[in-house]
C-alpha positions as CSV (number, residue, x, y, z in Angstrom):
1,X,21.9,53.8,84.3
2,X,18.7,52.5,84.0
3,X,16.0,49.5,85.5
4,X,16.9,46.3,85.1
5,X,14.1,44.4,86.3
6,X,11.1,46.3,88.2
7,X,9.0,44.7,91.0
8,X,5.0,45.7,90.1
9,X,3.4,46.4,93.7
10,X,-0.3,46.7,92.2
11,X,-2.8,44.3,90.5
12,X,-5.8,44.6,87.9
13,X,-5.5,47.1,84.9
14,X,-2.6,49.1,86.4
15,X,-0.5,46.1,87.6
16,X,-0.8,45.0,83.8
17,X,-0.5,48.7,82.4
18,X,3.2,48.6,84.4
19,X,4.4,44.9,83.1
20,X,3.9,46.4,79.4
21,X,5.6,49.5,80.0
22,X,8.7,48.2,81.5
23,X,8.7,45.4,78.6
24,X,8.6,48.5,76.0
25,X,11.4,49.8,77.5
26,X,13.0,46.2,77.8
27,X,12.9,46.3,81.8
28,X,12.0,42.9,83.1
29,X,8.5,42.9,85.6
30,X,8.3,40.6,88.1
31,X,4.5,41.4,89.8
32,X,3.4,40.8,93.5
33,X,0.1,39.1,93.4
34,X,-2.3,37.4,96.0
35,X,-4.0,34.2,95.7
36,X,-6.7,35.8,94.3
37,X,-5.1,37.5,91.2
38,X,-2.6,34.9,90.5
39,X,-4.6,33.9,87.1
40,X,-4.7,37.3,86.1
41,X,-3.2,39.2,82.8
42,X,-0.8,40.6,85.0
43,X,0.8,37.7,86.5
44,X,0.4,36.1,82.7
45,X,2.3,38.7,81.0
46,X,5.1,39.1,83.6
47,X,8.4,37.9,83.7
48,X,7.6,36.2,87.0
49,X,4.7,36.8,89.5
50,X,5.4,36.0,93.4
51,X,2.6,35.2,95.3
52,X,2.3,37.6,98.2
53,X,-0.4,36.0,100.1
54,X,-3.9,35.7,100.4
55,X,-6.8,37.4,98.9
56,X,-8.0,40.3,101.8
57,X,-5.0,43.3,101.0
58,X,-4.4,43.8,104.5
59,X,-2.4,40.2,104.4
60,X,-1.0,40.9,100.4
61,X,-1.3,44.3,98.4
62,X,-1.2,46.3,102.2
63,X,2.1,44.4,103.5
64,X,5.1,47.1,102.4
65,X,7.3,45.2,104.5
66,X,6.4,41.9,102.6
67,X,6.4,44.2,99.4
68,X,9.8,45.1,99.7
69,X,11.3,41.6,100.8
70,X,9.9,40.4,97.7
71,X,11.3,42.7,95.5
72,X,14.8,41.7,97.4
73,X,14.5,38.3,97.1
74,X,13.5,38.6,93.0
75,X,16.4,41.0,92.6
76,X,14.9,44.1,91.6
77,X,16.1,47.4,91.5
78,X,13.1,49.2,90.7
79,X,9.4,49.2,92.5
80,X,6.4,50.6,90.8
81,X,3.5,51.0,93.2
82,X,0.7,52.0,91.0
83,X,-1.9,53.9,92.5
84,X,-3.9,52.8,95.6
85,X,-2.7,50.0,97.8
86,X,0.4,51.3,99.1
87,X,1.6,54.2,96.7
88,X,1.2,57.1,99.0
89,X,2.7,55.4,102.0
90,X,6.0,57.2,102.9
91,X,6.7,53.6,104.3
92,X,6.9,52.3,101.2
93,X,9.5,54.8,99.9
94,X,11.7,54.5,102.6
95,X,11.9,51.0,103.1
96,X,13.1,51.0,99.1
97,X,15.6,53.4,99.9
98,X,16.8,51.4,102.5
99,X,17.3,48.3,100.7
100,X,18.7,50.0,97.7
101,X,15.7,49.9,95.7
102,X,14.7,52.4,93.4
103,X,11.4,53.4,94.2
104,X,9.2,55.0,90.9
105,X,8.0,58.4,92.8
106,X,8.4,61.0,94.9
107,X,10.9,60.9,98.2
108,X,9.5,59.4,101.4
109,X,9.7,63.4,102.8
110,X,7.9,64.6,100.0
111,X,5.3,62.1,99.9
112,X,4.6,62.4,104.3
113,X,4.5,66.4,103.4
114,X,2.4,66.4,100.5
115,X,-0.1,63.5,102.1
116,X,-0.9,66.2,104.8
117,X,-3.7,69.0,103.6
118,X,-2.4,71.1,106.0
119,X,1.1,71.4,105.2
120,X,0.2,70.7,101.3
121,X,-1.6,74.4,101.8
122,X,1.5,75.6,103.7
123,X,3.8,74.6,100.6
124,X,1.4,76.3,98.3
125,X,1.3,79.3,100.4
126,X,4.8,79.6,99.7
127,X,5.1,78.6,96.0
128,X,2.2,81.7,95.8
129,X,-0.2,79.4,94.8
130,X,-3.9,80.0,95.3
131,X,-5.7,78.9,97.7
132,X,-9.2,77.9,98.9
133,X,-10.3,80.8,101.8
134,X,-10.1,78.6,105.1
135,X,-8.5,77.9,108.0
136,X,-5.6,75.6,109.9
137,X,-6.4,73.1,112.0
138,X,-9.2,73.4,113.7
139,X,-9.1,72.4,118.0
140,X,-12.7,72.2,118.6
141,X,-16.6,72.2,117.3
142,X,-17.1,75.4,118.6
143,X,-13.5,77.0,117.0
144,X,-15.4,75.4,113.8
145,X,-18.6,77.4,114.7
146,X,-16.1,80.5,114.7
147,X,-13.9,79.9,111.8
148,X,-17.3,79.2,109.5
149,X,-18.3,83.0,110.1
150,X,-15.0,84.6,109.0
151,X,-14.8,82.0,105.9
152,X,-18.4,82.9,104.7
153,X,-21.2,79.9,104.4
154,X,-21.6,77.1,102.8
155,X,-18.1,75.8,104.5
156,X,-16.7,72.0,104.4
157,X,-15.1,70.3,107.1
158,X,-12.1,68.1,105.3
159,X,-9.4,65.6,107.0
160,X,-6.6,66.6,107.0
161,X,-5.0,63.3,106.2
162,X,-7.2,61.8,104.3
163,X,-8.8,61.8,100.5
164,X,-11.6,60.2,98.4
165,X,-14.7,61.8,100.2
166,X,-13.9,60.3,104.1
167,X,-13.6,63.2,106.4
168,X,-15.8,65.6,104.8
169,X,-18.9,67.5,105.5
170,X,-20.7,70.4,103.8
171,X,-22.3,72.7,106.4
172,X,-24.6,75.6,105.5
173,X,-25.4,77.0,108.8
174,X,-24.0,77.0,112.6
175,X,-25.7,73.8,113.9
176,X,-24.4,72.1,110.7
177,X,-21.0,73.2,111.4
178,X,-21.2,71.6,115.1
179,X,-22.6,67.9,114.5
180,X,-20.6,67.8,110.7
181,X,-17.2,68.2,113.2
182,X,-17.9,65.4,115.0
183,X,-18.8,63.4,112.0
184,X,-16.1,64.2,110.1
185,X,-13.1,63.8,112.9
186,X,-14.9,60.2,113.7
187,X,-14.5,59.4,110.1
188,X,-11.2,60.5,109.5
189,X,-10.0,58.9,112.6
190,X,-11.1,55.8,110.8
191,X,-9.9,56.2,108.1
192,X,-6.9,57.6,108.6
193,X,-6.0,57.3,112.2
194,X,-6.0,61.0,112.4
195,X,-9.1,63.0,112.8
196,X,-7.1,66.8,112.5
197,X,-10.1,68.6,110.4
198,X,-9.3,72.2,108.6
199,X,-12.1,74.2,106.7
200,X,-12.6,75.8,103.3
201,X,-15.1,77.6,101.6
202,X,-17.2,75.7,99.6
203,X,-18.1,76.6,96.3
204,X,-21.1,75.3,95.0
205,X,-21.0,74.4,91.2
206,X,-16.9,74.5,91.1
207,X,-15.2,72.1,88.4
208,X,-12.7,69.8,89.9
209,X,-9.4,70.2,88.0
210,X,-6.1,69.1,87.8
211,X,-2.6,69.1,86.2
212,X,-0.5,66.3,85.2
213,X,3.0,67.0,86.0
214,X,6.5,64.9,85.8
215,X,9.5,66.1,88.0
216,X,13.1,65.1,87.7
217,X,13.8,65.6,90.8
218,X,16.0,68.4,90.8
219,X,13.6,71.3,90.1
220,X,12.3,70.4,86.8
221,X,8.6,70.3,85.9
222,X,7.1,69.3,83.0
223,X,3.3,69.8,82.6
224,X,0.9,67.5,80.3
225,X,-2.0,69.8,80.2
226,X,-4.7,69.6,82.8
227,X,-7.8,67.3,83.0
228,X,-11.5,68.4,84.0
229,X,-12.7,65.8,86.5
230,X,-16.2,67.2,87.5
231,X,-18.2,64.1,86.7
232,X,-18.1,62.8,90.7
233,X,-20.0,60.8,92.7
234,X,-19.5,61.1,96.8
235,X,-15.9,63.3,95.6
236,X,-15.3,59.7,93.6
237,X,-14.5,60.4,89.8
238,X,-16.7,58.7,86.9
239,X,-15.3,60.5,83.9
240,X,-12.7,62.6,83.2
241,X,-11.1,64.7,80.0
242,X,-8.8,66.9,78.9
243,X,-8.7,69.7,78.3
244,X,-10.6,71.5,80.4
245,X,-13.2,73.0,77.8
246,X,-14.5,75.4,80.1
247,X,-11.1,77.6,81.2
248,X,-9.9,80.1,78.8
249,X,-6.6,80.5,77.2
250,X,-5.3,82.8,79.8
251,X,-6.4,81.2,83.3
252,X,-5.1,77.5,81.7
253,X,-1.4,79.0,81.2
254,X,-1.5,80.8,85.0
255,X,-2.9,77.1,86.1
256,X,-0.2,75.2,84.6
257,X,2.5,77.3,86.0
258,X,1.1,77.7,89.4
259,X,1.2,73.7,89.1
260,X,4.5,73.5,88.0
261,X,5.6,76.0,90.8
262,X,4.4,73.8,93.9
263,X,6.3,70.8,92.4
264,X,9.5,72.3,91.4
265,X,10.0,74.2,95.3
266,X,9.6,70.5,96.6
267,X,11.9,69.2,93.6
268,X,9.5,67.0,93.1
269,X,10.7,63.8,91.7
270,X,8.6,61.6,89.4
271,X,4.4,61.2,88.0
272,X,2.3,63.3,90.2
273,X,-0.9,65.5,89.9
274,X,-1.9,68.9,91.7
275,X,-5.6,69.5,91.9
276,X,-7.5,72.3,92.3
277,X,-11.4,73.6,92.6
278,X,-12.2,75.8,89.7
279,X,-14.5,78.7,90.2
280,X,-16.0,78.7,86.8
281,X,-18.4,82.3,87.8
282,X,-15.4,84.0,89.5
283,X,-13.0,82.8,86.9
284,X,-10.5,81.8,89.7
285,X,-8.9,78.6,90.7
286,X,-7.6,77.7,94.3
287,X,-5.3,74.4,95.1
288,X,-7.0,71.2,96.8
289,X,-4.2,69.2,96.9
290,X,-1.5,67.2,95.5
291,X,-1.6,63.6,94.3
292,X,2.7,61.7,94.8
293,X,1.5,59.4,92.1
294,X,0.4,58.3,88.6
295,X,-3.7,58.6,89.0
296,X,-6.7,56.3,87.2
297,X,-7.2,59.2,84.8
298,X,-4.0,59.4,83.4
299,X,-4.8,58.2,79.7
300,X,-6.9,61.4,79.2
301,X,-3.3,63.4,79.6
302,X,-1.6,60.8,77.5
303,X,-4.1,61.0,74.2
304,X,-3.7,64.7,74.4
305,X,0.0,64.8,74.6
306,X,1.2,61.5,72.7
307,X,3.3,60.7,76.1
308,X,3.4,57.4,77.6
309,X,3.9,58.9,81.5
310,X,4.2,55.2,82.9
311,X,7.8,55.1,80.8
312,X,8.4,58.3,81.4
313,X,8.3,57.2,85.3
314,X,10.4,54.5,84.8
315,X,13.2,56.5,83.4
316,X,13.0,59.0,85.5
317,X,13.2,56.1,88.4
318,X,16.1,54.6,86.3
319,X,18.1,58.0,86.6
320,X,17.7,59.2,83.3
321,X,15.8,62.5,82.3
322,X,11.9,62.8,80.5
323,X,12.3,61.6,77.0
324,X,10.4,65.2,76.0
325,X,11.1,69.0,76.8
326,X,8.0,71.1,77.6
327,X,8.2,72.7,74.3
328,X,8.2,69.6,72.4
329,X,4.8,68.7,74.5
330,X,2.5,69.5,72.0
331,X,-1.3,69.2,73.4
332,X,-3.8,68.8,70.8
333,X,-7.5,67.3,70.9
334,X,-9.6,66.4,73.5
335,X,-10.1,63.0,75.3
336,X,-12.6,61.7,77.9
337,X,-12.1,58.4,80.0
338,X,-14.8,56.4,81.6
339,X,-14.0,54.4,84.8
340,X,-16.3,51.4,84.4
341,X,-17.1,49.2,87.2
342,X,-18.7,46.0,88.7
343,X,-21.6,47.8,90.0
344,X,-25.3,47.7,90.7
345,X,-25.8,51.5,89.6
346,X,-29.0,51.4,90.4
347,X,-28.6,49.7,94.1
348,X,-26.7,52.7,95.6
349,X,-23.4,51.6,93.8
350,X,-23.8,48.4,95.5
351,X,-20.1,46.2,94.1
352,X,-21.2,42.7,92.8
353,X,-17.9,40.6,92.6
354,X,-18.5,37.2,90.2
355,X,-16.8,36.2,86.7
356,X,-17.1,37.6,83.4
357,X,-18.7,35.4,81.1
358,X,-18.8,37.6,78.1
359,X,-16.9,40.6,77.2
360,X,-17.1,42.2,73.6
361,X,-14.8,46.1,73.7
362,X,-15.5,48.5,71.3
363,X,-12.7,49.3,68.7
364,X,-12.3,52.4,66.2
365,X,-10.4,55.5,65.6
366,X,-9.8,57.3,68.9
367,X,-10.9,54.2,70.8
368,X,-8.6,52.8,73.9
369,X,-9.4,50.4,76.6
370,X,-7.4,49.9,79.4
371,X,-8.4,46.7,81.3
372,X,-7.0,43.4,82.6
373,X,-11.0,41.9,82.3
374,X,-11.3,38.8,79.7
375,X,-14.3,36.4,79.4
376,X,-14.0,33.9,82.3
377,X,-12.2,36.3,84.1
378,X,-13.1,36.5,88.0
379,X,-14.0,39.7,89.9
380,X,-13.0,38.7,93.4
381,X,-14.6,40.6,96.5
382,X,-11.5,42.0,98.1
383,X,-10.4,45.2,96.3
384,X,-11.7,48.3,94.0
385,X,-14.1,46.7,91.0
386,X,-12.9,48.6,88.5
387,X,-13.0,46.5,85.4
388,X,-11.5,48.8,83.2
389,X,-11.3,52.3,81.8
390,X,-12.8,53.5,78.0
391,X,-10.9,56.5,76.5
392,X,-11.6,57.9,73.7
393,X,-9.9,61.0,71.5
394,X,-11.0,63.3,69.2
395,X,-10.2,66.6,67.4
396,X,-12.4,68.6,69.6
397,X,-14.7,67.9,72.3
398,X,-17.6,67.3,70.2
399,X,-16.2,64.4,67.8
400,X,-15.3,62.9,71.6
401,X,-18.4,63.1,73.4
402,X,-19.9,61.2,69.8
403,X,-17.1,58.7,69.7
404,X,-17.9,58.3,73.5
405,X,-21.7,57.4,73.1
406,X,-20.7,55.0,70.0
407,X,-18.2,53.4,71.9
408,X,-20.4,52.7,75.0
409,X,-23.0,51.6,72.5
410,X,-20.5,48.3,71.7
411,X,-19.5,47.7,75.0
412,X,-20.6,44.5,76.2
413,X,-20.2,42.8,79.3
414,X,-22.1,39.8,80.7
415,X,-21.8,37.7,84.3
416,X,-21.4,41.0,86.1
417,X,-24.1,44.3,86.3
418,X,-21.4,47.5,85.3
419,X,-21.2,51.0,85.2
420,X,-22.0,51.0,81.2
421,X,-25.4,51.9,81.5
422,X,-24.9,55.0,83.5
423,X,-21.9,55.8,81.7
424,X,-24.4,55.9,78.4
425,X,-27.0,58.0,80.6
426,X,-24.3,60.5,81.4
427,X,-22.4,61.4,78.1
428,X,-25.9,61.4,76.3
429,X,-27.5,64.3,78.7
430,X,-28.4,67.4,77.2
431,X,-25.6,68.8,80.1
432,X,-22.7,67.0,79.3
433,X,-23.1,67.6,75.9
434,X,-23.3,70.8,76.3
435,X,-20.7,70.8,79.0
436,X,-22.7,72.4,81.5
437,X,-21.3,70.2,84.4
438,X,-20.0,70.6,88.3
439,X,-18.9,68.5,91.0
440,X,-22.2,68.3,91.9
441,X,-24.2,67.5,88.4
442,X,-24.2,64.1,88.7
443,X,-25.9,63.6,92.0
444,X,-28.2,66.6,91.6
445,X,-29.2,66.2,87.8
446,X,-28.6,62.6,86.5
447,X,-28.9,60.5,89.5
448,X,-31.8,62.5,90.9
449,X,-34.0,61.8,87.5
């Protein structure tokens, strides 16, 4: 019962967040790098790091084939694939089951069902979750035309294989509805190699929120609280927290279950996150989708709940149970992460790869940083430039938001432009303070000043 040695399919902070959760739990890591990240923290603080190949992903990170073989050949029994890269791929999944390899997630069935929007909806349906008003797939720009005037304008046109923006169009009207179908089915096929499109109702100034579940596989369904991701750019996050300060008591307990519901009649098996659009006027929330992996925002969850859910993955990988009972979850405080990244902010978000040359993190009560970024480090041009993530806790939401600010304030990073300054912009508006936020605040308030 148990890992023995886990194979880390991932790089940068996650990669490295992995390699110190199995050594907690006294699991050895061996990590799959490329050529470019084989000076990394990750491949430093690993039992042994195997070279994959070179930098681009498609010939390293991208490879499950070559993934799996190298697990093999370094004898692991367990595979962690992070987030991104290769961690929704039912590929992945079943080429570890094949080989006898435990994979640390859902089933390869589970993840191919729940990776498809429309038949995500249809598993909701059934679990009598709540749903966006909208449609099945859609045939045709003119079955689109339709469909908008029984759903009610503004509509959006999403993939239904896809995530992270691609695929989707806001239409307000009929001709918008026409030209957005053909946009959106040319960039989801793409993207995705699948341009099926369905509709939903858009709601204006929703808040984007989700709940962090872990599944044992056999029905069970813990819940660490939900987290309020509203602060978005293009549907990409920029800040996250938990709790979601602007629910009440009674909608956050039907959320949760509703959550836990949709996971348990999949007996859903591992980390894993369902998300949903929050109608803040209506006081209803309707299911988006669901997310068959551990997600960048996860240390929000954790500094509420005192869990460490990367563990808590590898057990439940290993065979054992959670380490906690739902009852013995206690939730208290209120955290806020900011993703921070090599970025020209002010140049359309333009990435600027290069090498750190100095890099001073803030410290304190309430103050975590998770990050594989040193000074010298480099910043190659191949993948996501995240450089690292800046959580902070407090007792409420308030004493966050100030322990925010301060921390931003003694951030420093040189060699690269970043994120920070925006960051400081965001969590010092009169809005956020005030938490008077929506998906849409950020490009309509603070980038338009």
């Amino acid at each position: 019962m148990g890992l023995k040695r886990v194979f880390v399919a991932n790089r940068g902070e996650i990669g490295l967040r992995i390699v110190r959760a199995a050594h907690a739990l006294d699991i050895e890591a061996v990590i799959g790098v490329s050529e470019a990240d084989r000076d990394g923290l990750g491949a430093c603080e690993a039992d042994r790091a195997v070279v994959l190949g070179p930098g681009p992903a498609a010939k390293s990170y991208l490879d499950a084939k070559l993934v799996v073989q190298a697990a093999l050949a370094t004898g692991c029994d367990g595979l962690h694939p992070g987030y991104g890269f290769l961690s929704e791929r039912a590929e992945l999944a079943r080429l570890c089951a094949q080989y006898g390899i435990a994979f640390v997630g859902p089933e390869a069935d589970v993840i191919d069902g729940l990776g498809d929007k429309l038949r995500a909806r249809e598993m909701a349906r059934k679990a009598g979750v709540p749903l966006v008003p909208g449609t099945d797939e859609i045939a045709s720009a003119s079955d689109a035309v339709k469909a908008a005037e029984q759903v009610g304008y503004p509509v959006l046109l999403k993939a239904s294989a896809g995530g992270g923006g691609r695929g989707m169009v806001i239409a307000r009207n009929p001709a918008e509805v026409e030209a957005g179908f053909a946009k959106a089915s040319a960039e989801a096929l793409a993207a995705f190699g699948d341009g099926t499109l369905f509709m939903e109702r858009f709601v204006p100034e929703a808040r984007h929120v989700e709940v962090q579940l872990l599944g044992d596989g056999k029905g069970g369904v813990l819940h660490f609280g939900e987290r309020d991701c509203s602060v978005q750019r293009r549907y990409q996050k920029l800040v996250e927290e938990a709790p979601c300060a602007a629910m009440p008591d009674h909608l956050r307990k039907q959320l949760h279950k509703a959550a836990c519901d949709l996971a348990a009649s999949v007996n859903y098996r591992n980390a894993g996150t369902a998300e949903f659009l929050f109608d803040v006027a209506r006081e209803e929330f309707y299911f988006i989708e669901v997310n068959a992996r551990i997600q960048v925002e996860h240390p929000v969850s954790e500094m509420i709940s005192g869990a460490d859910l990367v563990q808590e993955q590898l057990r439940i990988a290993g065979g054992a149970a959670p380490s906690v009972k739902q009852d013995e979850i206690d939730l208290s405080g209120h955290a806020i992460e900011c993703r921070i990244n090599a970025e020209d902010w002010t140049r359309d978000f333009m990435p600027v790869p290069g090498t750190v040359t100095r890099w001073k993190v803030p410290t304190g009560e309430g103050v975590r940083l998770d990050s594989h970024i040193f000074e010298g480090a480099t910043i190659p041009p191949y993948y996501d430039n995240m450089v690292g993530k800046l959580i902070v806790h407090g007792q409420d939401r308030a004493e966050a938001v100030s322990r925010l600010q301060s921390a931003i304030d003694d951030f420093a990073v040189e060699g690269v432009p970043t994120t920070l300054p925006l960051h400081a912009k965001i969590v010092g508006h009169p809005d956020f303070i005030a938490n008077r936020i929506h998906t849409r605040w950020l490009e309509q308030t603070v980038l338009a000043e």
